[in-house]
LONUDO-461459 format. One record per atom (N, C-alpha, C): residue number from 1; residue in one letter; atom name; y, x, z. Coordinates in steps of 0.1 Angstrom, whole numbers, plus 5000, padded with zeros to 4 digits. Example, Ala and Ser with C-alpha at 12.3 -4.5 7.8 and 13.67 -1.06 7.14 Angstrom:
<sites>
SITE:1:A:N:4943:5132:5078
SITE:1:A:CA:4955:5123:5078
SITE:1:A:C:4967:5132:5078
SITE:2:S:N:4978:5128:5071
SITE:2:S:CA:4989:5137:5071
SITE:2:S:C:5000:5129:5079
</sites>
This chain:
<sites>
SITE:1:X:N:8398:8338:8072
SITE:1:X:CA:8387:8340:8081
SITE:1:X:C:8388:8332:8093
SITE:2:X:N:8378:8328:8097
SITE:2:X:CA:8373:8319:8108
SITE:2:X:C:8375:8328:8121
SITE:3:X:N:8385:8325:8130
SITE:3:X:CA:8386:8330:8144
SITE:3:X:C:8379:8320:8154
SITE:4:X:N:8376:8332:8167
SITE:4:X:CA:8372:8323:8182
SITE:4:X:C:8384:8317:8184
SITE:5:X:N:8386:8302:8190
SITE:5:X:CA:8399:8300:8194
SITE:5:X:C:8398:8300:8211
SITE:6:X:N:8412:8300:8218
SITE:6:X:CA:8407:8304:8228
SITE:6:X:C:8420:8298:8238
SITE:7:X:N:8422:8284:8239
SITE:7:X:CA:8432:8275:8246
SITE:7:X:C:8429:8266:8252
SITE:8:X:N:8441:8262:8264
SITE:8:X:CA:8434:8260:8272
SITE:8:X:C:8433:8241:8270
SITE:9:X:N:8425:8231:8278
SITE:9:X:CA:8423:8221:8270
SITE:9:X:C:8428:8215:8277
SITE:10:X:N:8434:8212:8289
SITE:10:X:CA:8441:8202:8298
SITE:10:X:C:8452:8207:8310
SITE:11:X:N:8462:8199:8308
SITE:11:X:CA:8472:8201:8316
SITE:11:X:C:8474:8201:8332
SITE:12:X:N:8463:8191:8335
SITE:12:X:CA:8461:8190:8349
SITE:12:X:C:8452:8204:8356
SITE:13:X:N:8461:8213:8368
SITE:13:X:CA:8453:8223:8371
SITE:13:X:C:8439:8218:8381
SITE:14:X:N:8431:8229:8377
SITE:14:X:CA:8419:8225:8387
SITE:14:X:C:8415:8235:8398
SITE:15:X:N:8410:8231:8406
SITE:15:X:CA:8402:8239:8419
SITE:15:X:C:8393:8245:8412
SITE:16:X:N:8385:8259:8418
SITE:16:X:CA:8375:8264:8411
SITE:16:X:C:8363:8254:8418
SITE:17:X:N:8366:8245:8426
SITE:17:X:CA:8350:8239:8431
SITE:17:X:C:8355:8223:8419
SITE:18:X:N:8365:8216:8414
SITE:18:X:CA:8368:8210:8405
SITE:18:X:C:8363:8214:8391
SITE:19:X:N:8364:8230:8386
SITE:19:X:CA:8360:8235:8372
SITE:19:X:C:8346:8234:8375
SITE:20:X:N:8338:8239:8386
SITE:20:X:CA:8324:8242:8389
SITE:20:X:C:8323:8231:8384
SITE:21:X:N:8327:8217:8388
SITE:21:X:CA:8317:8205:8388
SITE:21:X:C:8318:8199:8375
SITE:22:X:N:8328:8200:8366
SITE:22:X:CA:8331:8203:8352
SITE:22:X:C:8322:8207:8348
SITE:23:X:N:8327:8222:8347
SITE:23:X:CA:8323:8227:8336
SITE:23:X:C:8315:8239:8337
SITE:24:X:N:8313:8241:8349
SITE:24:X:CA:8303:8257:8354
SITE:24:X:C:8288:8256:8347
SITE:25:X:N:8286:8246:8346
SITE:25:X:CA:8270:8245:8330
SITE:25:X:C:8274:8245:8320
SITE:26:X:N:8284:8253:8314
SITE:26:X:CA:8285:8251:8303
SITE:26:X:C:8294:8271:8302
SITE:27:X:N:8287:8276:8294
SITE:27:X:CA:8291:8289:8293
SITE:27:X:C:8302:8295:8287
SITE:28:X:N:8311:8281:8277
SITE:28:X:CA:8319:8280:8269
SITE:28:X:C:8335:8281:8275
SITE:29:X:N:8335:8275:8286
SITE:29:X:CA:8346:8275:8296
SITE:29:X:C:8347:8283:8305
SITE:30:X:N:8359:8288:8308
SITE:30:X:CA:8365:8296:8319
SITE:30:X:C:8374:8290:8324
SITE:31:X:N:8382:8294:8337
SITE:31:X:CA:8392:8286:8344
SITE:31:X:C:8402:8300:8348
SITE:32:X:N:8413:8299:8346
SITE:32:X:CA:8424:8310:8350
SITE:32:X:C:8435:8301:8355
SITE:33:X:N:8439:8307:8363
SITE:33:X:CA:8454:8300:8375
SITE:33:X:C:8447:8286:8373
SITE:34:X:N:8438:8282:8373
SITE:34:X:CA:8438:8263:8372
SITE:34:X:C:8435:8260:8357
SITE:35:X:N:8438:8266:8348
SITE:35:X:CA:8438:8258:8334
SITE:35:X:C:8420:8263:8327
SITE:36:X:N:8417:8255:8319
SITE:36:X:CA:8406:8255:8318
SITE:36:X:C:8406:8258:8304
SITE:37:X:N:8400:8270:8297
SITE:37:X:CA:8401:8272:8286
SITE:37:X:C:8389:8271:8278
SITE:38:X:N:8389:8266:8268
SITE:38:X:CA:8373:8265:8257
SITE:38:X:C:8373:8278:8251
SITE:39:X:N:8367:8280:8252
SITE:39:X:CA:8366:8298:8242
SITE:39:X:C:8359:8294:8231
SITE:40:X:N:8355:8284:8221
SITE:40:X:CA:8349:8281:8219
SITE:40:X:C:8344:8294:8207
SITE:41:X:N:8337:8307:8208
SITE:41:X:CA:8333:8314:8201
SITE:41:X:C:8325:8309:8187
SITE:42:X:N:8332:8318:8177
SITE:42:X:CA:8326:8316:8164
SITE:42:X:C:8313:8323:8162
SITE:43:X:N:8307:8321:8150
SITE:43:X:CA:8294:8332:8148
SITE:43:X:C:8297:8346:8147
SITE:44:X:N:8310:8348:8145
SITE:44:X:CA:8315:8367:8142
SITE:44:X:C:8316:8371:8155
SITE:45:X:N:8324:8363:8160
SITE:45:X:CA:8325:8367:8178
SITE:45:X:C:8312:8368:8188
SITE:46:X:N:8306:8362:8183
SITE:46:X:CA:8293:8361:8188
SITE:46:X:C:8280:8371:8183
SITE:47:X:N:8280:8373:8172
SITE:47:X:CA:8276:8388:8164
SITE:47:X:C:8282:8398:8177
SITE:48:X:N:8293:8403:8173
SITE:48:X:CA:8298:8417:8178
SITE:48:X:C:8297:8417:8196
SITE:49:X:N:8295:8402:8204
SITE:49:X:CA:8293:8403:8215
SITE:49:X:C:8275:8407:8219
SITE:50:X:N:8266:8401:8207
SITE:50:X:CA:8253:8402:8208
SITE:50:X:C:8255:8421:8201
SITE:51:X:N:8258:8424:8195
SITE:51:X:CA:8254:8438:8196
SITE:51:X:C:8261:8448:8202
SITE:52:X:N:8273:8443:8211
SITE:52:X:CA:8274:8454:8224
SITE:52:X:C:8266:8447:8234
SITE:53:X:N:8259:8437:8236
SITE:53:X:CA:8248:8433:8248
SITE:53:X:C:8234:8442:8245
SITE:54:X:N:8231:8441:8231
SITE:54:X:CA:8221:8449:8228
SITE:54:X:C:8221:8465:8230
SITE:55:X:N:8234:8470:8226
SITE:55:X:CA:8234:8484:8225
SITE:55:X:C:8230:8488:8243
SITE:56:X:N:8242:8479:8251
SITE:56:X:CA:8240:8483:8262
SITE:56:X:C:8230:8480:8271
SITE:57:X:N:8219:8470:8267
SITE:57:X:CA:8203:8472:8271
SITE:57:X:C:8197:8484:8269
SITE:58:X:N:8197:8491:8257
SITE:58:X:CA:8197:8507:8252
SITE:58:X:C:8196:8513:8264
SITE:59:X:N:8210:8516:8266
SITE:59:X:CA:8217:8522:8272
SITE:59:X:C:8208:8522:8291
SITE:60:X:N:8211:8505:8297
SITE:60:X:CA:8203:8505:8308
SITE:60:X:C:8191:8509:8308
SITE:61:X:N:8183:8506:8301
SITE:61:X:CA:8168:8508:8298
SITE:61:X:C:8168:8524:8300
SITE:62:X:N:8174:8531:8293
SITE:62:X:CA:8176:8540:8295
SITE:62:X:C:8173:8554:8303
SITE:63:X:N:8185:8544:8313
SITE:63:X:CA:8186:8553:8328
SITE:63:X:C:8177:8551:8337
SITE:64:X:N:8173:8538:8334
SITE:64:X:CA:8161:8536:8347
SITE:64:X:C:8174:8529:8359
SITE:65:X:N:8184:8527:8356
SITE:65:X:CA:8193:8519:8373
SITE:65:X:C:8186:8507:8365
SITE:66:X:N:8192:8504:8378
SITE:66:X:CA:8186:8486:8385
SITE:66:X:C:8197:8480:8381
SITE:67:X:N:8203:8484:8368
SITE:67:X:CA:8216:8474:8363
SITE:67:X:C:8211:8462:8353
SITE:68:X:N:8215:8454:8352
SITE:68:X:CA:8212:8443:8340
SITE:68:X:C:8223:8437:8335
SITE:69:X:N:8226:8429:8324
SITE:69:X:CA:8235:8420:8319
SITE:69:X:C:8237:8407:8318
SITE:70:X:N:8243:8406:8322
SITE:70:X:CA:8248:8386:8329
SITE:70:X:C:8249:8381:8316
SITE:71:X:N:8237:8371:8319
SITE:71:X:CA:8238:8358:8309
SITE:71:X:C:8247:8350:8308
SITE:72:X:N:8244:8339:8322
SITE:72:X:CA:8256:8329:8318
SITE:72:X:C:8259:8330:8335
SITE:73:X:N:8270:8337:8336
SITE:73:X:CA:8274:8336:8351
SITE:73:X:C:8289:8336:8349
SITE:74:X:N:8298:8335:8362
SITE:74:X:CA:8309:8335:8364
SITE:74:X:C:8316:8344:8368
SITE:75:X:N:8324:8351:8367
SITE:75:X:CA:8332:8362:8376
SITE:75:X:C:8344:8353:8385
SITE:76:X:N:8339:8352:8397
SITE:76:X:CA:8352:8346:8402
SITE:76:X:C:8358:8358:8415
SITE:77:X:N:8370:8363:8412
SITE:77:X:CA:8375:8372:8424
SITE:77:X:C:8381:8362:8437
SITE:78:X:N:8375:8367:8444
SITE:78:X:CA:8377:8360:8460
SITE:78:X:C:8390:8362:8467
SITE:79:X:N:8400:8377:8455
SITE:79:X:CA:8415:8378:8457
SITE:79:X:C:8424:8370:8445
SITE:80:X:N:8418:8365:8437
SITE:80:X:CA:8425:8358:8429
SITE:80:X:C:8422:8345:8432
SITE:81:X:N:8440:8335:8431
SITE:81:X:CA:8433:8323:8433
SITE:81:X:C:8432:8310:8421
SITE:82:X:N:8420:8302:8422
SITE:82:X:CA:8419:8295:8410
SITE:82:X:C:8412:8298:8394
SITE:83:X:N:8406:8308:8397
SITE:83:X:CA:8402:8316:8384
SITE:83:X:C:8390:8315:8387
SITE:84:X:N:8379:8321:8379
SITE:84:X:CA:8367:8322:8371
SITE:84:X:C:8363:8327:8354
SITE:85:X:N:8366:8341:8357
SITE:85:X:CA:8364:8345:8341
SITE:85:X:C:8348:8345:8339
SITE:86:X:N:8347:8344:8328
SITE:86:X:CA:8333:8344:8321
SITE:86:X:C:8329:8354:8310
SITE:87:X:N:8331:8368:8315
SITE:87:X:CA:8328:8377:8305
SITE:87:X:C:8319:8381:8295
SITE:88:X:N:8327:8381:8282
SITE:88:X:CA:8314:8379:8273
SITE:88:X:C:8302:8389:8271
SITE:89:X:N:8304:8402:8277
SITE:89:X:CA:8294:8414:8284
SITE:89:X:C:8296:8419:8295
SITE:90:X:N:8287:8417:8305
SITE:90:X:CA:8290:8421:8318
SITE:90:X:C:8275:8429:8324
SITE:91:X:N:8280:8441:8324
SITE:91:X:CA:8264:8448:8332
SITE:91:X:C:8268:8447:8348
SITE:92:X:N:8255:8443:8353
SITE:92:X:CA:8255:8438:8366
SITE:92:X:C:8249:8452:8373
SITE:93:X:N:8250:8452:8382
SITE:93:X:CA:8246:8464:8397
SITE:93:X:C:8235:8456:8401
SITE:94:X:N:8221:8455:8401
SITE:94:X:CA:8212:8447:8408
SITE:94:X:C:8217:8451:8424
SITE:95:X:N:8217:8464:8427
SITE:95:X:CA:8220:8473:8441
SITE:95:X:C:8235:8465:8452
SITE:96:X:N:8237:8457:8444
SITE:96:X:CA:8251:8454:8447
SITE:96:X:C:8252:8436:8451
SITE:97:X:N:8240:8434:8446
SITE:97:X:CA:8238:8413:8451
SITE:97:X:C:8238:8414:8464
SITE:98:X:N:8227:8421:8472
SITE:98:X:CA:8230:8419:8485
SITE:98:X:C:8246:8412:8494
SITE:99:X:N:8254:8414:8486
SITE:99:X:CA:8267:8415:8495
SITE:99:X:C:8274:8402:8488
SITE:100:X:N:8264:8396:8474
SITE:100:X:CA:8276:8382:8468
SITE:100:X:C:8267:8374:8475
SITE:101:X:N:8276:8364:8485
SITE:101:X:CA:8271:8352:8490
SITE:101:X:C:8264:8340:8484
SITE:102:X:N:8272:8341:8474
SITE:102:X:CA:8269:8331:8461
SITE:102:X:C:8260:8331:8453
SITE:103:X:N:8256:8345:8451
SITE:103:X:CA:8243:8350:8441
SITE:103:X:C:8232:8338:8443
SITE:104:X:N:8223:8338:8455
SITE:104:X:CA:8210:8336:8451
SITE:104:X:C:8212:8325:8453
SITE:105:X:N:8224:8313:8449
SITE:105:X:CA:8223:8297:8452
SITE:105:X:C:8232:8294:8435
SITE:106:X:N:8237:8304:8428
SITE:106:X:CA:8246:8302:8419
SITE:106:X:C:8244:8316:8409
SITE:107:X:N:8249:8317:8402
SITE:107:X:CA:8254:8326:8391
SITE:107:X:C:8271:8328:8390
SITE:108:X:N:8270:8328:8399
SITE:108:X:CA:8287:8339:8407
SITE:108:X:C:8287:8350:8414
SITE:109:X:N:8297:8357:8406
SITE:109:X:CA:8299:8368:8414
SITE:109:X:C:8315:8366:8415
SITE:110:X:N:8316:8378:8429
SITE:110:X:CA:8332:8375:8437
SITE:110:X:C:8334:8385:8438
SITE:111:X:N:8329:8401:8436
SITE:111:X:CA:8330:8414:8438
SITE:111:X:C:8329:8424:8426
SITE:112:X:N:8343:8428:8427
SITE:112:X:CA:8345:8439:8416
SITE:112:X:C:8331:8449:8419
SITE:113:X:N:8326:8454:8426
SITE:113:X:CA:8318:8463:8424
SITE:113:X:C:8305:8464:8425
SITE:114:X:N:8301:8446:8420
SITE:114:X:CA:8291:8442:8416
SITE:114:X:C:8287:8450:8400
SITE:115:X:N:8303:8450:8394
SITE:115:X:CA:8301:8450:8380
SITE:115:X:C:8306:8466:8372
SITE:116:X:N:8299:8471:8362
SITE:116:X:CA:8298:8482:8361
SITE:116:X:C:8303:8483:8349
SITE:117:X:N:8302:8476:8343
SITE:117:X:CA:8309:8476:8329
SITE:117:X:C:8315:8461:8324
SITE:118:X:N:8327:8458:8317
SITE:118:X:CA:8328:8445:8312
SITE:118:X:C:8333:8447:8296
SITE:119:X:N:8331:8434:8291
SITE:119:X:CA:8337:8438:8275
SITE:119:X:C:8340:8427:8268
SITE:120:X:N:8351:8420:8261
SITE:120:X:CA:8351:8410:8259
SITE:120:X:C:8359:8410:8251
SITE:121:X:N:8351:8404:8234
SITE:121:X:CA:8358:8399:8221
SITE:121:X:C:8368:8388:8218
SITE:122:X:N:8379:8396:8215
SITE:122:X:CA:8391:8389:8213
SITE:122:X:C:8388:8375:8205
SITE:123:X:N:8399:8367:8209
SITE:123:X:CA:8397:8354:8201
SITE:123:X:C:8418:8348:8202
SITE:124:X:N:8419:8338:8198
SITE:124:X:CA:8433:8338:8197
SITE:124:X:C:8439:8337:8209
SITE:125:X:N:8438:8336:8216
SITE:125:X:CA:8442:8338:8235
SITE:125:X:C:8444:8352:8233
SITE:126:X:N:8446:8361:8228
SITE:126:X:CA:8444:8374:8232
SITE:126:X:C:8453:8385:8238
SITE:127:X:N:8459:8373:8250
SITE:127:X:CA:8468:8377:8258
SITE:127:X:C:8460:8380:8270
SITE:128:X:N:8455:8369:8271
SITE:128:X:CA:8443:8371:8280
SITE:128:X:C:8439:8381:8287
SITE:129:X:N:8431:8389:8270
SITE:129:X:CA:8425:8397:8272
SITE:129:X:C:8430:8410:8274
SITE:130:X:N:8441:8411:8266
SITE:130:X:CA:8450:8423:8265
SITE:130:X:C:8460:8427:8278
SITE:131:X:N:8461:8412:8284
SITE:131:X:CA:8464:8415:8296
SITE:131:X:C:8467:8412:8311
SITE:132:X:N:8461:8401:8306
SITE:132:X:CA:8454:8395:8322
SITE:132:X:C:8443:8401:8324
SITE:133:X:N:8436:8398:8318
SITE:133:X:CA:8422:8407:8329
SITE:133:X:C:8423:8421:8330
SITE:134:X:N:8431:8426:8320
SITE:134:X:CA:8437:8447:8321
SITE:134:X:C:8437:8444:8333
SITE:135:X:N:8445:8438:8341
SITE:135:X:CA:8451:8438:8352
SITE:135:X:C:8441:8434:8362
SITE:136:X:N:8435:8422:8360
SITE:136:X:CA:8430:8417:8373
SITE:136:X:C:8414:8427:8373
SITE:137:X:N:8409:8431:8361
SITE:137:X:CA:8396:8435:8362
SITE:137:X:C:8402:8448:8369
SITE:138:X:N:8411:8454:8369
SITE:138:X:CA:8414:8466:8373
SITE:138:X:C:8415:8471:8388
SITE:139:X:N:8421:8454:8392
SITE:139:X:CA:8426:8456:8405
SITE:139:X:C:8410:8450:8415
SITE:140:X:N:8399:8446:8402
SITE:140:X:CA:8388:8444:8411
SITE:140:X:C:8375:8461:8412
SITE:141:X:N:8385:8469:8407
SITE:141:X:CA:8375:8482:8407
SITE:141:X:C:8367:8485:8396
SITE:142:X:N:8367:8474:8380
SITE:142:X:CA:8355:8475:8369
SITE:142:X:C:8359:8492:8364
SITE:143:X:N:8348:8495:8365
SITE:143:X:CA:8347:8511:8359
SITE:143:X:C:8355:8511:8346
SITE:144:X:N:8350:8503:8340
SITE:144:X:CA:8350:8503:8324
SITE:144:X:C:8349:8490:8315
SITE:145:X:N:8360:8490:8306
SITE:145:X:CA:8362:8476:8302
SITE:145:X:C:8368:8479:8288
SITE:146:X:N:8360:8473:8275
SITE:146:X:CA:8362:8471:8265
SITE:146:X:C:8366:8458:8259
SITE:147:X:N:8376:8459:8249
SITE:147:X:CA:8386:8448:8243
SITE:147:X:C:8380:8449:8229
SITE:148:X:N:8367:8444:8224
SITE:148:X:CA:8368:8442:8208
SITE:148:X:C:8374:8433:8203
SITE:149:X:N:8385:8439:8193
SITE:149:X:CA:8396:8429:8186
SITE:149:X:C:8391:8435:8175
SITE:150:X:N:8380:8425:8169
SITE:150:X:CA:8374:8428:8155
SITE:150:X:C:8381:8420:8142
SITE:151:X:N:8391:8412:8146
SITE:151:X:CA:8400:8406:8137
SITE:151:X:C:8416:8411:8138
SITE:152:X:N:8419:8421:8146
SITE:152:X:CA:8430:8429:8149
SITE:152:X:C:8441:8411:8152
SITE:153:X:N:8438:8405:8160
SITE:153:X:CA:8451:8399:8164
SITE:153:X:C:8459:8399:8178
SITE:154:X:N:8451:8411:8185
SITE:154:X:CA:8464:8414:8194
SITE:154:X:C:8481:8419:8193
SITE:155:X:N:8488:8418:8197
SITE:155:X:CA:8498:8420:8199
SITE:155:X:C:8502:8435:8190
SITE:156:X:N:8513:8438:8189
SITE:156:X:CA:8513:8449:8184
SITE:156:X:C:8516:8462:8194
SITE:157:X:N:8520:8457:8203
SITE:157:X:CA:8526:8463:8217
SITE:157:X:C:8511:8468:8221
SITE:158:X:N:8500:8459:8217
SITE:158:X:CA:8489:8468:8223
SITE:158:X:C:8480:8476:8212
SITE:159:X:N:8481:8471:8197
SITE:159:X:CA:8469:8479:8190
SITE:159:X:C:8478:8484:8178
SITE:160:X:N:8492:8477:8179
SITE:160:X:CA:8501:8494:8167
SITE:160:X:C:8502:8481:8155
SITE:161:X:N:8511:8491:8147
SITE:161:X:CA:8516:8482:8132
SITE:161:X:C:8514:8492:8123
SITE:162:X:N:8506:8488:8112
SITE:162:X:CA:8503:8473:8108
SITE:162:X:C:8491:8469:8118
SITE:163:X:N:8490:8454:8119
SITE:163:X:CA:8478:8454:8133
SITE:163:X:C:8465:8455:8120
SITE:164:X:N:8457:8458:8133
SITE:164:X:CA:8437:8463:8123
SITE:164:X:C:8430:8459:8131
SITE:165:X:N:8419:8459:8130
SITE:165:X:CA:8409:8461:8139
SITE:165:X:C:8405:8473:8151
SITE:166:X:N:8405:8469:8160
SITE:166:X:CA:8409:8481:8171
SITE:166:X:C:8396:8478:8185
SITE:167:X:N:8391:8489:8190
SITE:167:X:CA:8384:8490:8200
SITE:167:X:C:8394:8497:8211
SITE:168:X:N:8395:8487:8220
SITE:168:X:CA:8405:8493:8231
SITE:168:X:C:8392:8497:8242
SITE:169:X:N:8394:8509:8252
SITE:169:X:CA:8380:8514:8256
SITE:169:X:C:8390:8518:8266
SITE:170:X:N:8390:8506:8283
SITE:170:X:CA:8398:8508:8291
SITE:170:X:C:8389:8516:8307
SITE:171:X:N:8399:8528:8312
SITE:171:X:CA:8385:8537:8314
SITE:171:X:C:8396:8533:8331
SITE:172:X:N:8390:8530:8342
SITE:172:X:CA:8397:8533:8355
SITE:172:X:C:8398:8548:8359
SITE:173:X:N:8410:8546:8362
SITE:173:X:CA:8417:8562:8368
SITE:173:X:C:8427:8557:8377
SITE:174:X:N:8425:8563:8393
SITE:174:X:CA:8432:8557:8406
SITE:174:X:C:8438:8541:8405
SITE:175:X:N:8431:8532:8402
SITE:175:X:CA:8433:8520:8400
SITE:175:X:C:8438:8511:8392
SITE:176:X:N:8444:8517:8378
SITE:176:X:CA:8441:8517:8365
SITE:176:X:C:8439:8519:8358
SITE:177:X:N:8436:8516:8343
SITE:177:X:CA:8431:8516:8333
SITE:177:X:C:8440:8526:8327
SITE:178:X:N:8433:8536:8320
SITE:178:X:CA:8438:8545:8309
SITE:178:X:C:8431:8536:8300
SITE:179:X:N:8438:8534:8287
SITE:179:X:CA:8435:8530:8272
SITE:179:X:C:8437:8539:8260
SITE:180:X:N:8424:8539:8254
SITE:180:X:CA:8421:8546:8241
SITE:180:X:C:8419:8535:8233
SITE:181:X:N:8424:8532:8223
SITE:181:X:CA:8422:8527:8214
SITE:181:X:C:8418:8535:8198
SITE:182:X:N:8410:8529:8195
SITE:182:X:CA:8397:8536:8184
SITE:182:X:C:8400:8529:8175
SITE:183:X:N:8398:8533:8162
SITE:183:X:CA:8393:8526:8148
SITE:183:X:C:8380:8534:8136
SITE:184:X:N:8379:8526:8130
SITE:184:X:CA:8371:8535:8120
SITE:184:X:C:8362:8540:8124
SITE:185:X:N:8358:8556:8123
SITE:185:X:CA:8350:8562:8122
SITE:185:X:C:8347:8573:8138
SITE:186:X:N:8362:8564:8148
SITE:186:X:CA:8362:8571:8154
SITE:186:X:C:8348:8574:8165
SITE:187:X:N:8347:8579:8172
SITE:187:X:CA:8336:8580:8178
SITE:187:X:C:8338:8575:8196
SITE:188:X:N:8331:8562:8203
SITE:188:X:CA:8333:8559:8215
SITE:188:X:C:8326:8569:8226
SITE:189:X:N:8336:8574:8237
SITE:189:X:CA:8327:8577:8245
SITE:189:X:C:8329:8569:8258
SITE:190:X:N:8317:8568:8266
SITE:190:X:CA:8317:8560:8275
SITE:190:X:C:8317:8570:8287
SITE:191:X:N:8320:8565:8298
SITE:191:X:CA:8318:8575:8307
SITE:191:X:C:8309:8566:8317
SITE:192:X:N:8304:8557:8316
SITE:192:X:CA:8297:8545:8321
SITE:192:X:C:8280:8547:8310
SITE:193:X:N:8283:8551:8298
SITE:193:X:CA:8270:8554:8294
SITE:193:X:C:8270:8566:8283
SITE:194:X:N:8271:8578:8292
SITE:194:X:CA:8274:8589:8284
SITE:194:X:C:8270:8592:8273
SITE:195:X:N:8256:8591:8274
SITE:195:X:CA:8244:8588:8259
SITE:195:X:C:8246:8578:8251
SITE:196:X:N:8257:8569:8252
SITE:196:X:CA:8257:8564:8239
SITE:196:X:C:8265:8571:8228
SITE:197:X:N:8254:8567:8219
SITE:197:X:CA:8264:8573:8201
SITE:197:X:C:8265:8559:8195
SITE:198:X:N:8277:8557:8188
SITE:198:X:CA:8285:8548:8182
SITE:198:X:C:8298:8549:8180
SITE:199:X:N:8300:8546:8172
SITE:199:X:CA:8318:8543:8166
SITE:199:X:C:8325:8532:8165
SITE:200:X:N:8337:8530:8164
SITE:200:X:CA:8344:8519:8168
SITE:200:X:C:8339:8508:8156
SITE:201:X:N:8337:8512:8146
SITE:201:X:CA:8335:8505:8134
SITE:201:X:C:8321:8499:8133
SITE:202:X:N:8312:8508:8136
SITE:202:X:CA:8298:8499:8143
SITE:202:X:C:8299:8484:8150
SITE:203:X:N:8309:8482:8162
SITE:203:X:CA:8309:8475:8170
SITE:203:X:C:8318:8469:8163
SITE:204:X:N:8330:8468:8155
SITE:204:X:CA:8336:8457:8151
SITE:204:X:C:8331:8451:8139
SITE:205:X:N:8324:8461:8130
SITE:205:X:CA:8318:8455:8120
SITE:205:X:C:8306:8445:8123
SITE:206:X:N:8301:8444:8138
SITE:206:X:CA:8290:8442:8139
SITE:206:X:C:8289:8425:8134
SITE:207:X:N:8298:8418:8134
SITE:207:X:CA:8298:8404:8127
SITE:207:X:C:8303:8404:8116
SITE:208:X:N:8303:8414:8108
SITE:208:X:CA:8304:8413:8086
SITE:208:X:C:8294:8420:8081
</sites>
């Protein structure tokens, strides 16, 4: 099977105003400590990211908030230095631009509590995911943050042996993440979108 690969492509570190002029048009790249990674997503990864973007239009549509989902923007934290993640689902706070300086000249955001939900499909980097941004999305306040490892190649330290396919469903509690990790038929609950119905197998199957 065909994986996202997800490494970084040059040795020389960069400024995030150096990555900007790179590579900030191009949705495929992110920048972490300086190194510039291609994510270059496959069509599976890209399946299961288009139907947690869909579910969670559902979901916004819904409630009636003034939340939406970032197309091609950046997350860059203003306490981290050198970075710009690019998450591959991110529901935005419309209620919450006021205060990014960046917004209405760019597609950056610098404030955890701009963002309301994040979620992002594993690819071979999935250290990354499993635990760099655990950490740094954590320490920016995201409510809620989902890890689809629809090819089960995280670590075993994070999704168990034999590894599988695993929805990790990271919930903030006093400034970390409690993790549930799902399979099968289990059933997700969100506490970010209480009315959704789905199971973990919906969302990883969503690219087979």
């Amino acid at each position: 099977m065909t994986i996202a690969i997800d490494q970084p492509i040059q040795h020389k570190s960069l400024s995030f105003d150096e990555f900007l002029a790179r590579y900030g048009g191009d949705n495929r790249y992110e920048l972490i400590d300086g190194e510039v990674f291609d994510l270059e997503p496959t069509g599976l990864h890209e399946e299961v990211a288009a139907f947690i973007t869909t579910k969670m239009c559902v979901q916004i549509d819904g409630t009636g908030l003034p939340w939406f989902i970032l197309q091609r923007g950046l997350l860059r934290p203003s306490n981290i230095g050198m970075t710009a993640f690019r998450p591959d689902v991110a529901v935005v706070d419309r209620g919450e631009l006021t205060q990014e300086l960046l917004w209405s000249d760019q597609s950056i955001l610098t404030l955890g509590s701009s963002i309301k939900f994040v979620a992002e499909v594993v690819s071979s980097n999935w250290q990354n995911d499993y635990a760099r941004k655990v950490e740094d999305y954590a320490v920016l306040g995201i409510p809620e943050y989902w890890i689809a490892d629809y090819a089960g190649l995280g670590g075993i330290r994070h999704i168990g042996k034999p590894k599988q396919p695993t929805l990790s469903i990271c919930t903030l509690v006093n400034g970390g993440y409690e993790i549930q990790q799902l399979r099968g038929d289990q059933t997700i609950v969100s506490l970010t979108f209480p009315a959704l119905k789905l199971t973990a197998e919906q969302v990883l199957r969503a690219g087979k």
